[in-house]
N, C-alpha and C positions, 0 to 999 in steps of 0.2 A: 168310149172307155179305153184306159192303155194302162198297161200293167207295166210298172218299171220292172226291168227284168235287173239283173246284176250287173251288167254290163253298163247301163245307164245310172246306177248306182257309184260306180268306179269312175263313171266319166263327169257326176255331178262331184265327186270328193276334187277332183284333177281339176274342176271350176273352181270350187273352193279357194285351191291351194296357189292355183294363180292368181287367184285377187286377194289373197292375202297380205298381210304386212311382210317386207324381208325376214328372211330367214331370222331366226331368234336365237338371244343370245345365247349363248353356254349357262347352262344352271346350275347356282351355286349350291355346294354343299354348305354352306357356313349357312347358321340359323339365321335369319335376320330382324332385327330390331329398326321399329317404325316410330318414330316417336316416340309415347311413352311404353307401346307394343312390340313383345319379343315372341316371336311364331315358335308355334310346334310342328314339326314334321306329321304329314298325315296320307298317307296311300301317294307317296311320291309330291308332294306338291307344297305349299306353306299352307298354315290355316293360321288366322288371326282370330281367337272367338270370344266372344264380350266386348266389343271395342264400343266405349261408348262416345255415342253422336251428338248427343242431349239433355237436357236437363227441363222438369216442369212441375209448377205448381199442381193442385187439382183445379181442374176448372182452366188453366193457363195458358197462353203460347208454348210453345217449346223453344230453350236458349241452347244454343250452338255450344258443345265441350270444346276446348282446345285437345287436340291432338298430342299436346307433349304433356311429360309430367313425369312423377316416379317410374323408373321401370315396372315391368307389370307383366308377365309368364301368362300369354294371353291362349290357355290351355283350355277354358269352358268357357261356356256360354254366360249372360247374364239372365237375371229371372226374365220372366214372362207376364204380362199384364196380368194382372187379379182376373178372375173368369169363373165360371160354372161347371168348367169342362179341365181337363190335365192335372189332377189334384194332385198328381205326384212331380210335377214340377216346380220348382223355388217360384214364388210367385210376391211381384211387387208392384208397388206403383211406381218405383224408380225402374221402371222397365224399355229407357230406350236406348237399348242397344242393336249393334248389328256385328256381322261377323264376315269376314273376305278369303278367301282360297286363292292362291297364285300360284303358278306354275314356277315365278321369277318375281320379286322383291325387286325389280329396278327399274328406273325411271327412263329406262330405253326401250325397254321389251314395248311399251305401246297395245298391249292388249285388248280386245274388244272386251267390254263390261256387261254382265248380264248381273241384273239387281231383281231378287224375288220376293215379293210380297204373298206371305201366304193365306190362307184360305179357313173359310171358319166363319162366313160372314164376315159382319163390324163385330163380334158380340167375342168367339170364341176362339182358339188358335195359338199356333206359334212355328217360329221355322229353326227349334231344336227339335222337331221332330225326325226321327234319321231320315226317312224319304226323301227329307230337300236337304241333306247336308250337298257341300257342293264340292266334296273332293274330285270325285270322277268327273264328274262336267267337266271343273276347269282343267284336270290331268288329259283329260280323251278331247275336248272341243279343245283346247288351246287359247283359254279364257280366262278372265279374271272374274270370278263368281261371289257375288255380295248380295247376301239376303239380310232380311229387317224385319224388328220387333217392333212396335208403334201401343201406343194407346187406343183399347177398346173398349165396348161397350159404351153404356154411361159415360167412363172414362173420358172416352174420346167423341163422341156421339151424341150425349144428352144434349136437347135444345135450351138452354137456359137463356137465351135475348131478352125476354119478357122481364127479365130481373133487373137488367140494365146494361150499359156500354160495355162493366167489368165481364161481361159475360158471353159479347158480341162474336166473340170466334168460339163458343163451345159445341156448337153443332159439326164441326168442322175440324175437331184438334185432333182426331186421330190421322186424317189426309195429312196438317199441317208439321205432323212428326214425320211423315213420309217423306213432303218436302223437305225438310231440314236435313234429312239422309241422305237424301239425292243430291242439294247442296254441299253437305259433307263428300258425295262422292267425286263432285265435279271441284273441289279443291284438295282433295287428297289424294283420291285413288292411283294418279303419276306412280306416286313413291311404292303403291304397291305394283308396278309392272301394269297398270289398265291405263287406256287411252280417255280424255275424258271426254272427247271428240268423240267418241260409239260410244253411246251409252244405252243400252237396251233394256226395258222393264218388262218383268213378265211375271205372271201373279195365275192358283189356278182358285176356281171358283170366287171366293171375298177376293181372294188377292187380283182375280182378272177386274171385278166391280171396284176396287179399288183403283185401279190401272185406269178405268173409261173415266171414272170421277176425275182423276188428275187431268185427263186430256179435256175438261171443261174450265180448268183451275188457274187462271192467268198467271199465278204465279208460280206454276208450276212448267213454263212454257220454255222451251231449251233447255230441260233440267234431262231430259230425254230424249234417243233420235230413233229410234223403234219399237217396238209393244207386242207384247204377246198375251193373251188371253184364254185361259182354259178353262172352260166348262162358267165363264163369270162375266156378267154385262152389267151394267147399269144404266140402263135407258131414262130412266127419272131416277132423282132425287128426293128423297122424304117431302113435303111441301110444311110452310111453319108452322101452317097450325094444327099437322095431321103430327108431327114432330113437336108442339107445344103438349097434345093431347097424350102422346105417349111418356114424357116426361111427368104428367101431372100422376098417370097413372103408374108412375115408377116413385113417385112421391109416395102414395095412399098406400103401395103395397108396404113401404119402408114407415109408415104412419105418421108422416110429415103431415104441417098443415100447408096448404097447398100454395102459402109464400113463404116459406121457411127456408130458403135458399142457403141460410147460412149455417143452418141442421146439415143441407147435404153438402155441405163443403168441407163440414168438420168432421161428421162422423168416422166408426172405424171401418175400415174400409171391409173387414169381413162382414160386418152387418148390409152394405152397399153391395155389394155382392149378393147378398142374399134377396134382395130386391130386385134382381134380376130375372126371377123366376116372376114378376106378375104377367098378366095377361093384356098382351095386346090390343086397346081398343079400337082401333082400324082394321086390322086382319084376322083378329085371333091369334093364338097358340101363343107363344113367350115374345115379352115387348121386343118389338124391333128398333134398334137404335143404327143409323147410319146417314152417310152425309144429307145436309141439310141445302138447301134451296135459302140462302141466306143474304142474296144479291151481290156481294162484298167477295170474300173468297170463293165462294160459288155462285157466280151472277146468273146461270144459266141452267136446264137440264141436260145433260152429259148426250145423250141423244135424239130428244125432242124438242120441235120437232124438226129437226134433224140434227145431223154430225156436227159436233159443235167446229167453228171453223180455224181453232188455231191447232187441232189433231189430224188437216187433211193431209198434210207434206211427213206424217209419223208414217213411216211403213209400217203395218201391224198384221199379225196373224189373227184367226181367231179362230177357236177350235169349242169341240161338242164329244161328248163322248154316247154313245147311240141309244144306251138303254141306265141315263145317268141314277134315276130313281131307285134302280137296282142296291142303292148302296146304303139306300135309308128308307126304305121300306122293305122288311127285310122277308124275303121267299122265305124264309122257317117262323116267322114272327106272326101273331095275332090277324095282324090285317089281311093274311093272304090265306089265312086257315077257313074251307069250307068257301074259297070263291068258287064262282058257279055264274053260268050266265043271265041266271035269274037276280042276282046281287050285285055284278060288275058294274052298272051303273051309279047304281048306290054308293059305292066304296070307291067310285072315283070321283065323286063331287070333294069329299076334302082336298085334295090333293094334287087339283089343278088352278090354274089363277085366271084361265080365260069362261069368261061366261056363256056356257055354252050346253044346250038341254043333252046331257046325257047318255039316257036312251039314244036319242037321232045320233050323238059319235059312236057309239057301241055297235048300231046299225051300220053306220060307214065303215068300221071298222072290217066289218064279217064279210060286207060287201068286196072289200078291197082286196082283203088278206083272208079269204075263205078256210084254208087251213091253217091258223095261227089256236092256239088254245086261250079259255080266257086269259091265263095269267102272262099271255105276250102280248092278248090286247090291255092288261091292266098297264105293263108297265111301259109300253109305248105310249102307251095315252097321257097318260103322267107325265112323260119325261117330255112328250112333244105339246103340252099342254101348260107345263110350268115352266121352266125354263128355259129352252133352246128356242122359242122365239124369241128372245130377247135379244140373242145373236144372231138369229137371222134379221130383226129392226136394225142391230147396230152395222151389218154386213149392207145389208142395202142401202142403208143409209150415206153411209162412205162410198159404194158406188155409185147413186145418186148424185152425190157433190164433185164425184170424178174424181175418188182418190185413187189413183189407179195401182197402189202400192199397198192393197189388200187380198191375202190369202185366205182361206177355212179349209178346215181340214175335221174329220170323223172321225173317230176311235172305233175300229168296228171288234178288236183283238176280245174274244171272250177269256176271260181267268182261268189259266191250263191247271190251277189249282185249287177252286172250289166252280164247279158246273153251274152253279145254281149262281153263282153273283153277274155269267155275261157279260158284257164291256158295260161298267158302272164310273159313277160320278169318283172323281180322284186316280181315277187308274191309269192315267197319262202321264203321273207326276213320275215314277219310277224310270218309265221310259223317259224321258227327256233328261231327267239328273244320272242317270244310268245308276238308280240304288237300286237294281233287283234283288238284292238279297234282303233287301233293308226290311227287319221287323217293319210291318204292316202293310207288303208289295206282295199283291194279288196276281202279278206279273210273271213267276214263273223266273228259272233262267236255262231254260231248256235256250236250242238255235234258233227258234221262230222268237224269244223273246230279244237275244241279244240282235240279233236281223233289224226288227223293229225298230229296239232301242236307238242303234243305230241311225236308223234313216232318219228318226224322231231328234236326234239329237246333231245329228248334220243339218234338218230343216233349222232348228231353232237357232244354232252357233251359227249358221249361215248370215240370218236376219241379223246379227249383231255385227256379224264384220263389216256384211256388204252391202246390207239393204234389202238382200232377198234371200227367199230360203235356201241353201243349200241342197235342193232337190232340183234340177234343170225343168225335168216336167210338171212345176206344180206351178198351172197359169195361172193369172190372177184373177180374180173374184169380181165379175161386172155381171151387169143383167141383160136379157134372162138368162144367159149361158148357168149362171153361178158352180162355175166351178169349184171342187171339194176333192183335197186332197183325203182318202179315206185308207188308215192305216189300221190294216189289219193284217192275217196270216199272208197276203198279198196286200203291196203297196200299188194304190192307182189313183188314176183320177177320174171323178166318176159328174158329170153335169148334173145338180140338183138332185142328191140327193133324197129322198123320201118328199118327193114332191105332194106328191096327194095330201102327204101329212100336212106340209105348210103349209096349202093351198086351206084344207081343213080347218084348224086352228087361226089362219088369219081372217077370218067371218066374222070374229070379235075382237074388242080393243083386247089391247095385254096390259095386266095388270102386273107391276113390280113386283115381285117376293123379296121377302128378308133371303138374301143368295145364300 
């Protein structure tokens, strides 16, 4: 175990700064206009927001916008996919936009690109949320920061093949808006001052699951040269007919008959929304809609059984946050009222995915960790039982095939601002965009958060210039060593992490979740 001290902090920035691109040019005070797009000034930097990438049918590909056109005072965002969740955001179906922060508007600056996809599942989401705006990044990293709105749910998700050829990519259309954006980045981004040469993707939970799906995506292949993932894997892909089955049953809830395909094409889209609420006949709880196993755009499962081979030469991080469950199942909520060790078994069968008696984890647990109380054994067991193997499969996986340009890293930093939330799912995103203050940052901006942020935000602009983190000490990710960069009130690197836990949990296959 080695704790970077300060000192190796100052000499990983002094890495950085020599492999960087030459010294950058002078920045301009003049506003600058991009095509049809005229920037607003935003915390020292340009912001471009709403710039649209796309255009689509329901049900359709997505067509590439031209970039020039009327001038256009590109001051807000565009709406957000129709959804179940952010009711108070303008919400459409014309929803693909995205939006770019530059330090420098010129086609010399050459900046490395970090493009974010966010989180929410397939289902829910957006990245006007302020946590991922991307002023600070690209003002403090020296980056050209482009995040993306895409088609979900249903929208972009529902399996309709069964209906015919016209329908052949609808498992698929929300990745397929992805791609179009990232193609929009690699023929424009020059003019906003980013290189198209570095182009880094990094997405946290849906938006990480979104990121692993791309790197299976053939045509998504050189649209990217490294990846980030936080707290978000996708080891499978829905399969079609577990993805026919959740479609039919998104039909019944909306009282379709069950080939009425041109009821769901027509309808209004608030009623189609409302349909979103049925119940998932593969897993339970609300239908999961997310990329499909459709041979054609996704010929493959993203990492079974194993790394798919056109993502080994991607440098990619991939990161966990320690006690992610923390963030949605809530320590003051129902589910956690009256736990006791006589019940802790019970009340953790919903809310794991690996199949596994119980009782016998409850017991391993008490075993291992003697003084934990039940509700540190509930929500360890959860978080290490639903998701975070997923990235330990996709972690191994990649070193398995020898890709030897993979990092993991741990969120161990507990919320200096509510006690009871611990290091939870989401709480990395603050640290890396450096929005500590940002309405809904659990993060704190005491000195141990900006410290963090820091180091968090040097690993990640690191990967986009150079290939590797911006942290000297953080080795790379092979077995058994598995090294794990673990960022908390101390940055280290720690070999294998919560080993017993994996070791535990891997007894049984893993089962997907809607992320």
């Amino acid at each position: 175990m080695t704790d970077l001290s300060r000192r190796t902090l100052v000499k990983s920035a002094a890495v950085l700064a020599a492999t960087a691109p030459l010294p950058s040019l002078a920045r301009s005070a003049k506003t600058p206009r991009i095509g049809r797009y005229i920037a607003v000034p935003e915390s020292g930097v340009h912001a471009f927001k709403g710039i649209r990438y796309g255009r689509a049918e329901r049900f359709a590909r997505p067509v590439a916008e031209p970039l020039e056109g009327p001038a256009i005072t590109a001051a807000k965002f565009g709406p957000i996919c129709p959804q179940r969740a952010m009711a108070g955001e303008p919400q459409s179906e014309d929803c693909l936009f995205l939006n770019v922060w530059t330090p420098e508007a010129d086609p010399r600056a050459k900046r490395a690109v970090m493009v974010y996809f966010h989180g929410g599942a397939y289902t829910t989401g957006s990245v006007t949320d302020p946590l991922t705006h991307g002023a600070k990044l690209a003002a403090d990293g020296d980056v050209v920061v482009v995040t993306v709105n895409h088609r979900l749910n249903a929208l972009g998700y529902a399996w309709l093949g069964p209906f015919g050829a016209r329908y052949a990519d609808s498992g698929n259309l929300g990745q397929l808006d992805l791609i179009l954006a990232l193609q929009w980045v690699r023929d424009h981004i020059a003019a906003f001052g980013g290189d198209p040469a570095r182009v880094m993707v990094f997405g946290q939970s849906g938006g990480g699951a979104k990121i692993a799906t791309l790197m299976a995506m053939p045509a998504a292949k050189g649209l990217f040269h490294a990846a980030a993932t936080m707290s978000g894997q996708q080891v499978q892909a829905s399969g079609p007919a577990h993805a026919w089955a959740r479609t039919q049953a998104f039909m019944a809830a909306l009282k379709l008959a069950p080939g009425d395909v041109e009821g769901l094409r027509t309808m209004q889209i608030e009623r189609l929304v409302e349909g979103l609420a049925a119940t998932d006949p593969i897993m339970g709880g609300g239908v999961y809609f997310g990329p499909v196993l459709d041979m054609t755009n996704l010929p493959r499962h993203p990492f079974w059984p194993d790394a798919a081979p056109q993502s080994l030469g991607v440098p990619m991080i991939l990161g966990n946050v320690r006690e992610e469950t923390r963030a949605f199942l809530d320590p003051r909520g129902p589910k956690l009222q009256g736990l006791s060790w006589e019940n802790l078994a019970a009340r953790i069968v919903p809310e794991i995915k690996i199949d596994l008696d119980p009782v016998w984890v409850v017991e391993q647990y008490r075993a291992h960790e003697p003084g934990w109380t039940p509700e540190q054994v509930y929500y360890a067991a959860t978080t290490a039982g639903r998701s975070w193997p997923g990235q330990v499969i996709e972690a191994d996986a990649r070193a398995a095939a020898g890709a030897g340009s993979t990092w993991v890293y741990q969120l161990d930093r507990p919320s200096p601002t509510d006690p009871l939330r611990g290091a939870a799912h989401t709480d990395d995103i603050p640290y890396v965009f450096g929005t500590l203050d940002a309405p809904g940052s659990y993060s704190g901006t005491d000195d141990g958060a900006r410290r963090l942020s820091g180091a968090m935000m040097r690993a990640f602009t690191g990967l986009a210039k150079t290939g590797r983190p911006g942290l000297a000490e953080w080795s790379p990710y092979r077995v058994p060593a598995r090294a794990t960069m673990v960022f908390g009130d101390t940055v280290r690197v720690e070999n294998d992490p919560r080993r017993w836990q994996r070791e535990l949990w891997a007894r049984a296959p893993y089962v997907q979740p809607g992320v």
